[in-house]
C-alpha positions, 0 to 999 in steps of 0.5 A: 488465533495462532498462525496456521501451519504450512506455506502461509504461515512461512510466508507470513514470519518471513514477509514480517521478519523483513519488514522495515520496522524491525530491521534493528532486530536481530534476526532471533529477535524478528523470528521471535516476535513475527512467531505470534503472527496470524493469518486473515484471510478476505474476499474481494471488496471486503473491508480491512479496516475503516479510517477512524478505527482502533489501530490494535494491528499491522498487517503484511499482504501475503497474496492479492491486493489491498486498496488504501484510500481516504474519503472526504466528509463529502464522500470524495474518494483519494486513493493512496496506494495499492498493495502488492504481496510482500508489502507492510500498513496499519503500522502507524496506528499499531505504534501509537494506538490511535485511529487509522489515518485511512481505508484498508479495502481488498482489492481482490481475494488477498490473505494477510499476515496480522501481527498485534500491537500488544506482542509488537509492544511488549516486544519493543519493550525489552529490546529499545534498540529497536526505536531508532529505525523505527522513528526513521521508517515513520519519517520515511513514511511521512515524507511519501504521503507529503510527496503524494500530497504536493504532487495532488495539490501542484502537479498538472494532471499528466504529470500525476497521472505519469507518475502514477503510471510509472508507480504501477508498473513498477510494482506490477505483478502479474495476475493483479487486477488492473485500476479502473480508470474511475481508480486512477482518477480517485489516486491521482485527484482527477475525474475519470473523464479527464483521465480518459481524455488523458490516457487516450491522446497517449494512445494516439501518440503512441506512449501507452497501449489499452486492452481491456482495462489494462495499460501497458507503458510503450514509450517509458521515456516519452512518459518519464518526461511528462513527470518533470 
């Protein structure tokens, strides 16, 4: 259905008008290909989408958090990113059409912005000046899920762990429901009891505060230098 009017609807065109995908776009261009955009509205814990699915969209998260992670065949849980308002996925399978590369799950009570990929395709097809930052964005993309996958594979565990902590903070916004530690064990390739073990000898040494399920950084620097 079409965008419902009010604040959602100016939310969404303009979360989308900035999305780093279209900013080769004039800003006439964006507004007129953001206009098809529409609201999707989920629960907490209710899937978006699962890997393997048809890519028909993209989507930007308007409020609350979405969860993307992949499983493996034996039921083993990586967790990749988690979404803050304002940021942008499902834009690699919009674009090329095949199945989703991952999970999409609300993480809480979230609104999405979805934009199709028939509109987004007819689009590009009158105006290819857009490709070029297109192509640029996807390598961008690709060089972030390589990162993630060498630190995964090369990285001590404290210094994933850091890093992902370090992340977290840096997008955190208040009211966000906070990551179990069972979460950041699956984000950072870890069983929660390591990170348990991990987290509370920081505690002890002064670098990180817990308090109910939340962590607060207390020595930023003490926990940069744990990432090299």
């Amino acid at each position: 259905m079409d965008t419902p009017p009010g604040r959602p609807a100016e939310d969404a065109r303009r979360i989308l008008s900035n999305c780093f995908l279209f900013q080769g776009l004039g800003s006439d261009e964006r507004n007129q290909l953001v206009a098809r955009a529409h609201i999707r509205r989920l629960a907490p814990g209710e899937t978006i989408f699962h890997m393997g699915s048809p890519g028909s969209s993209m989507m930007a998260v308007l409020n609350g958090q979405v969860r993307i992670s992949i499983s493996s065949p034996e039921g083993k849980e990586l967790l990749l990113a988690v979404l803050q308002p304002g940021e942008v996925f499902g834009e690699i399978a919009l674009l090329d059409g095949k199945e989703r590369s991952a999970d999409a799950k609300a993480m809480t009570a979230c609104s999405l912005a979805v934009l199709e990929r028939r509109d987004v395709m007819v689009f590009l097809e009158r105006h290819p000046e857009a490709w070029p930052r297109i192509v640029e964005v996807l390598c961008e993309r690709f060089r972030e899920n390589t990162q993630h996958a060498a630190e995964v594979s090369l990285l001590q565990l404290p210094a994933r762990l850091a890093k992902a902590l370090l992340r977290m903070a840096a997008d955190h916004t208040p009211g966000n429901k906070a990551l179990s530690q069972r979460e950041l064990g699956n984000m950072v390739g870890a069983a929660r009891e390591s990170v348990n073990k991990c987290l509370n000898d920081w505690q002890r040494r002064g670098v990180i505060r817990m308090e109910d399920n939340a962590i607060a950084i207390i020595d930023r620097t003490a926990l940069e230098a744990m990432t090299s």
